[in-house]
N, C-alpha and C positions, 0 to 999 in steps of 0.2 A: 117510339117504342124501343125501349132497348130489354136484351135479353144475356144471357148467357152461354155459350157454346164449347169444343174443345179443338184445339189444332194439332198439329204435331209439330214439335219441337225437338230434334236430338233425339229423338225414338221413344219420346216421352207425349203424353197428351197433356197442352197446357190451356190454363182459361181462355176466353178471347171474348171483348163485350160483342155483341151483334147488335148495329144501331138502325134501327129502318126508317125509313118515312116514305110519304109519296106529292111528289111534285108534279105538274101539268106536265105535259109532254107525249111522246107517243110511248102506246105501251110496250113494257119491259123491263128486265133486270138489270142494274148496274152496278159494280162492285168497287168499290174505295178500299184502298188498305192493301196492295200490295197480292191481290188474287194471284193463282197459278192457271191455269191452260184447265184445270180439270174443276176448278172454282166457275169458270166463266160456261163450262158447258152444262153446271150443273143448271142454269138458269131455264134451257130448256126442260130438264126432268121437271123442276119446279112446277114451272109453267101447267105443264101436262098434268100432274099429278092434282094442282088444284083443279083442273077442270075437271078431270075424270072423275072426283071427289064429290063430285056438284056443287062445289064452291063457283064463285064469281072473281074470276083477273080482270082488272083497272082496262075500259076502255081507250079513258084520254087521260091517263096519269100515268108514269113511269116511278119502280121502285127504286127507290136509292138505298144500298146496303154499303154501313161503313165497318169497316171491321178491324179493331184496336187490341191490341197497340198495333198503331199504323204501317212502324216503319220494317217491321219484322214481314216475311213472303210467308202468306197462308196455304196452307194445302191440308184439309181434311176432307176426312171420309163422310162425315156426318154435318156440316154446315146446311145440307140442303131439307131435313125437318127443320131445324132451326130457322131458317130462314122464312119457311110455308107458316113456322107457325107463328111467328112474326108479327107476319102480312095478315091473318086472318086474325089474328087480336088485336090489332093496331082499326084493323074495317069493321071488327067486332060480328064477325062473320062465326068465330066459336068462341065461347066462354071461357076465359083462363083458368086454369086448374085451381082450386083451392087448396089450402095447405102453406107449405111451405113457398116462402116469396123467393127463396135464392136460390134457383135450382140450372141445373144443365139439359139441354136439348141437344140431341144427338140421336143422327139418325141418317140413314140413306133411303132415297124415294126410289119407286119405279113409274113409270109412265103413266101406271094407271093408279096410282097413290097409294098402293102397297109402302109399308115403314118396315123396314130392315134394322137390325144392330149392327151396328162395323165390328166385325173380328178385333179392332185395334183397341175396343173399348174394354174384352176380358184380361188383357195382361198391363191395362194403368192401375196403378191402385189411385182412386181419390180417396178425400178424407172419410171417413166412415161416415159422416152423418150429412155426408153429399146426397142430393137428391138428382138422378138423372131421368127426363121425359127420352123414351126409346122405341125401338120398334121391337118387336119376336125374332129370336134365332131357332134356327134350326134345331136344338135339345134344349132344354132349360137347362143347364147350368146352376150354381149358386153365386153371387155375384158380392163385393164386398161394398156394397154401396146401395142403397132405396133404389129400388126404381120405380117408375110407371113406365107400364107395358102398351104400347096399342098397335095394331096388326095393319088398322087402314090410317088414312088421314083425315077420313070422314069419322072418326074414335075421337077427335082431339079432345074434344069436349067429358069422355069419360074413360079415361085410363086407367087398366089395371093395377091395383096397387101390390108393390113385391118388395118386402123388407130384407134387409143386408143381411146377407148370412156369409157368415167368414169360414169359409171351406175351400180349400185349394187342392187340385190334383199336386198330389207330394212326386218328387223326382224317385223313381225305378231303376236301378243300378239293373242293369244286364248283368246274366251269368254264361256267358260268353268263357272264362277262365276254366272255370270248373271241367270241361270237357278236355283239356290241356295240361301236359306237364314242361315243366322246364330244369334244367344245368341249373348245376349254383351260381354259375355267371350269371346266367339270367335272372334267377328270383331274384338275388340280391341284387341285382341293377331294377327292378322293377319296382323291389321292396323301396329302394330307396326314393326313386321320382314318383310315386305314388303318395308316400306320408309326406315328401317336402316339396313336392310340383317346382323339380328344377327344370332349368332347360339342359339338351341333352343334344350336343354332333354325336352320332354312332356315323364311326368310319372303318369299312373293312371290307373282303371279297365277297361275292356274290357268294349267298346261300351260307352267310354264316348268321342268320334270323334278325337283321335289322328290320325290317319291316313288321315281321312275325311281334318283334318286342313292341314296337310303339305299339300297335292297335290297342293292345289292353290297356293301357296305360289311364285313359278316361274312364273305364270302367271301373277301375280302384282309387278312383279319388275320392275324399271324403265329401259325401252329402251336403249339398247347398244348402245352404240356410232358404225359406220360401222367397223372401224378397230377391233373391240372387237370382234363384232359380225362375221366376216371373222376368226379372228382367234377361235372362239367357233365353227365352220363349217372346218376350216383345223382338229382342231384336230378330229371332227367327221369323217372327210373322212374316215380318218386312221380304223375308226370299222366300216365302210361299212353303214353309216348314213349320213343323211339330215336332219340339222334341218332347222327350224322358228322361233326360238325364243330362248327363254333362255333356258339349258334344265333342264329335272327335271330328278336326276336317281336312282333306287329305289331298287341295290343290294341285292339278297335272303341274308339270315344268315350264308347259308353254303357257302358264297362266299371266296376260300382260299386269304392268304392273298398274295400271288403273283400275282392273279386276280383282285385283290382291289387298292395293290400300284402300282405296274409294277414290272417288272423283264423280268428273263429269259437269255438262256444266246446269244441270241442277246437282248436285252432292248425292251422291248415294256408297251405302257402306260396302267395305271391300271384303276379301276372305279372312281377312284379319280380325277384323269386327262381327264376321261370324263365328269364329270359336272362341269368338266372347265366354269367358266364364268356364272353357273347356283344354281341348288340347289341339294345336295345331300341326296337322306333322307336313314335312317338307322333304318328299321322297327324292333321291339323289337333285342334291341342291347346288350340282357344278354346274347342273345342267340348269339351273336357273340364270335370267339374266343377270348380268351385273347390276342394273337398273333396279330392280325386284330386289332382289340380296341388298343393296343400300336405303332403299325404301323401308325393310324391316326394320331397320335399327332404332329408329324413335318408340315403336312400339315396346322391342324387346327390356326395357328400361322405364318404360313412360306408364306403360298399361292404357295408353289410348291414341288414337292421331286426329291429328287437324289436317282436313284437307282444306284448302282454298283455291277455289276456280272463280275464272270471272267473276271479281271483286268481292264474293262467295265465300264465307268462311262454316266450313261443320265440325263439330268435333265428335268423334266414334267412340265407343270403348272398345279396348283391343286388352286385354288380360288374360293373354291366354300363355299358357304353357308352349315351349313351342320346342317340339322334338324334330328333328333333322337328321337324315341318312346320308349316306355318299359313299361311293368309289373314289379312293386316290388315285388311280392307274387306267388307261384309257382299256385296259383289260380284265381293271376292276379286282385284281388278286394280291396288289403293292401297298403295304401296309409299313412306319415306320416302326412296327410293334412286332409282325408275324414273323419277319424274314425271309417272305418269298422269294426276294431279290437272290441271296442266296441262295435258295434251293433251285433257282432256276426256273421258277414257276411262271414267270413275268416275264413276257417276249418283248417287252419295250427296253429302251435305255434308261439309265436314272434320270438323265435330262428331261425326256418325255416324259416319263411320271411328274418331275418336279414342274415342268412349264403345265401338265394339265391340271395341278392341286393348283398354280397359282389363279385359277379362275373364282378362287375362296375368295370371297370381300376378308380381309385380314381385322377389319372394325368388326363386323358382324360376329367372326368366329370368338372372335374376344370377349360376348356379349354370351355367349354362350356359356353356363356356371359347370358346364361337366364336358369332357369329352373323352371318348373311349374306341377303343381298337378292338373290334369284335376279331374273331376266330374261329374258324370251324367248329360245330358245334360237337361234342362228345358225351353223350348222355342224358336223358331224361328224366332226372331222380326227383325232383320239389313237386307235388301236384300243384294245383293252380289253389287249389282252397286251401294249401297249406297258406302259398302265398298272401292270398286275400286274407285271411286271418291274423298272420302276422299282420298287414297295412294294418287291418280297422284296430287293431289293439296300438299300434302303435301313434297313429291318428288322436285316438281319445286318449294316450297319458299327453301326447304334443296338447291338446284344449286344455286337460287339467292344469297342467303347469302353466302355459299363458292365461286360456281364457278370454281370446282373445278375436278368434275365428280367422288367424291369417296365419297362411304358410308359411314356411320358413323361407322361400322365397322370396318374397314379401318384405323379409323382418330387417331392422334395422341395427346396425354394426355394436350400440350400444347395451341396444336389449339383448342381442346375444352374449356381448362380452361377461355378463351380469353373471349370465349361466357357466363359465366358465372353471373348470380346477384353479383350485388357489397358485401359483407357478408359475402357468401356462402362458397367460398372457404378455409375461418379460419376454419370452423367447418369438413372441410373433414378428416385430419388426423385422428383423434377419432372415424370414422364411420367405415372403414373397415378392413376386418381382412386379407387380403394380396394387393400389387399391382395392381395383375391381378384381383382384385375381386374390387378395386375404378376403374380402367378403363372400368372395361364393364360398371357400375355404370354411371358411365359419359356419357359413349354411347350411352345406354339406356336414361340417359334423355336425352340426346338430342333429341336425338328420339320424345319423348313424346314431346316436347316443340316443336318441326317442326308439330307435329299432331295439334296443338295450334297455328301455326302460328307466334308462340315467337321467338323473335331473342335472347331471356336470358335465360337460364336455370335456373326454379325457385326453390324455396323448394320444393313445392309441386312436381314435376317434380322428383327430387334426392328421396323423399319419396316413390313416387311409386316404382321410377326403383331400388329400393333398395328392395323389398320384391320380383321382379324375379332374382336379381344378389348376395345377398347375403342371405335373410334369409331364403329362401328357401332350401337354399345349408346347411344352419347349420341345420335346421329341417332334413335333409335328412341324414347326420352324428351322427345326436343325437337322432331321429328316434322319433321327440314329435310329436304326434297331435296338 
């Protein structure tokens, strides 16, 4: 008897044949094919679930279940329907469903043969005119794939029949901003990592709104597309979450760093792989380890990591924005921008300051496409729906002109040059002082130039994004006011 089933794979659910038979032996379940710890215990639900059913389990026959492709480690939530319902059409103990011959079985038993839906089955999509044999969840739902319904496992023989409906809860932006105003520093630093989802060090004293800025920051980003959005909620399932929206995730300092990327030695995803699709912020990041701070860097460039444990290789998606705060000064008020040092504000030496910045991964901060010198703040003037206003407008000419659905973060050194004033482009060789430090350049204006409406990226545009993408970065190395 062979059937159909789904595993997980990489945060995805993929086919798997389920192949049964039954051979002499004493009775019980035996699994082929690379089972997990939670595979091997389901053999008792099984068990249970057909007795309680008032089915008949094999006195002097043992089950053998292979399960292909072989060489890949199985771990699902649903193999154990599949499996019961196997054995009972192979004994011919229930009638197989009629209809459709290629379909998916998935399901979770209880002892007494109650059939559950896995939570991990609403956020795969299969193909549309997949057919899945299931158990009842808790709300009906609308599900993008046939199913049959059945509540017991004594049902097998006639399952509810439930056709695909393509209705998805859409992502809910929070209005969170709206209660808020902020300085022209502010909106326009917001305006800007909202419509281009750069990454962003904000370094400066306590209480000049580093923290206050990130939070919003996921709330003004532009609306996933459904498929994005499905997969920023599969990977959520995985940590026992629901979201709305994009998310925002906001790791303590003393997060280790196998917590952060993933590991383990089955693989499991890290905090990086939870703000999948969203914003990750990284609240005074000196105070992260060195270890941690070097571990981000693949992500910040890659948009995903591999981890590999005992001979174990997974790969996560990590795509997220990742905004970062920090103190220069062990007193948190030494900025190479404000001039505290001068005012006398800062009870440390220069040395002191400079030995506690060097605990910055200097690869990491490089990785970073913006970085900025916050200041006390002095006034309240932009409301926050100005703000949001300007993003979404700015947002929708960024798609009109590409069309594309990826941020300017994203975007590649050609495609923007494309966009460029006629000029412009002869004088960039001579502006910056590495590759990675002319592409964020670039990015950034575009950026600015979308907040303006311009389909060109001007001088003035290059001028600005060039004192968050580059000169900030050499002030920060050279330590000038």
């Amino acid at each position: 008897m062979k059937i159909y089933s789904l595993i997980q794979d990489k945060n995805e659910l993929v086919a798997v044949e389920v192949e049964l038979t039954l051979l002499p032996g004493l009775p019980g379940i035996q699994f082929l094919g690379l089972p997990d710890q939670h595979l091997k215990e389901s053999a008792f639900r099984i068990k249970s679930a057909i007795k309680q059913s008032g089915f008949q389990f094999p006195t002097s026959q043992q089950i053998l279940v292979n399960l292909r492709p072989n060489h890949k480690r199985k771990t699902s939530k649903g193999l154990e329907l599949a499996i019961a319902a196997a054995y009972l059409w192979e004994t011919e103990q229930a009638p197989r469903p009629v209809g459709s011959s290629d379909f998916y079985v998935y399901g979770e038993l209880t002892l007494g043969g109650e059939v559950i839906e896995p939570e991990d089955l609403r956020e795969n999509l299969l193909k549309e005119h997949a057919v899945v044999l299931t158990g009842k969840i808790g709300s009906e739902k609308p599900a993008p794939f046939r199913r049959r319904l059945i509540q017991k496992l004594s049902e097998l023989a006639t399952p509810e029949e439930k056709l695909a409906e393509l209705q998805f809860e859409k992502p809910q932006a929070p209005n969170e901003i709206l209660k808020y105003s902020f300085s022209k520093e502010q909106a326009r630093l917001l305006e800007i990592l909202a419509v281009g989802e750069h990454s962003l060090l904000l370094a400066g004293p306590a209480g000049s709104g580093k923290t206050t800025l990130t939070k919003f920051v996921s709330e003004l980003l532009r609306p996933p597309s459904l498929k994005n959005f499905r997969d920023m909620r599969r990977v959520h399932r995985h940590f026992g979450e629901e979201i709305l929206w994009r998310p925002m995730v906001r790791p303590h300092h003393t997060t280790p760093v196998m917590a952060m990327i993933g590991g383990g030695s089955v693989p499991f995803a890290g905090e990086i792989s939870r703000a999948h699709g969203g914003v990750l912020i990284l609240d005074e990041l000196l105070e992260y380890s060195p270890v941690v701070q070097e571990a981000l860097r693949e992500p910040f460039e890659e948009g995903k990591i591999k981890v590999v444990r005992a001979g174990r290789m997974a790969e996560y998606p990590a795509q997220a924005q990742i905004l970062a705060t920090t103190n220069l000064c062990p007193c948190g008020d030494f900025t190479p921008a404000t001039g505290f040092k001068k005012n006398g504000k800062c009870r440390y030496s220069l040395k002191r300051c400079q030995s506690y910045s060097q605990r910055l991964s200097g690869p990491l901060v490089d990785r970073f496409e913006m970085l900025e010198f916050t200041a006390p703040i002095r006034g309240f003037e932009i409301s926050g729906e100005a703000v949001r206003n300007r993003v979404r407008q700015a947002q929708e000419f960024n798609q009109s002109l590409f069309q594309d659905g990826i941020s300017n973060s994203r975007r590649e050194l050609l495609q923007i040059m494309t966009t460029l004033q006629p000029g412009i482009a002869a004088l960039l060789p001579d502006q910056f002082s590495s590759h990675r430090r002319k592409l964020a350049t670039l990015r950034v204006a575009r950026t600015l130039a979308d907040l303006e409406l311009s389909r060109q990226v001007k001088k003035e545009h290059l001028s600005q994004a060039l004192e968050w993408t580059q000169n900030n970065f050499a002030r920060l190395k050279r330590w000038e006011p």
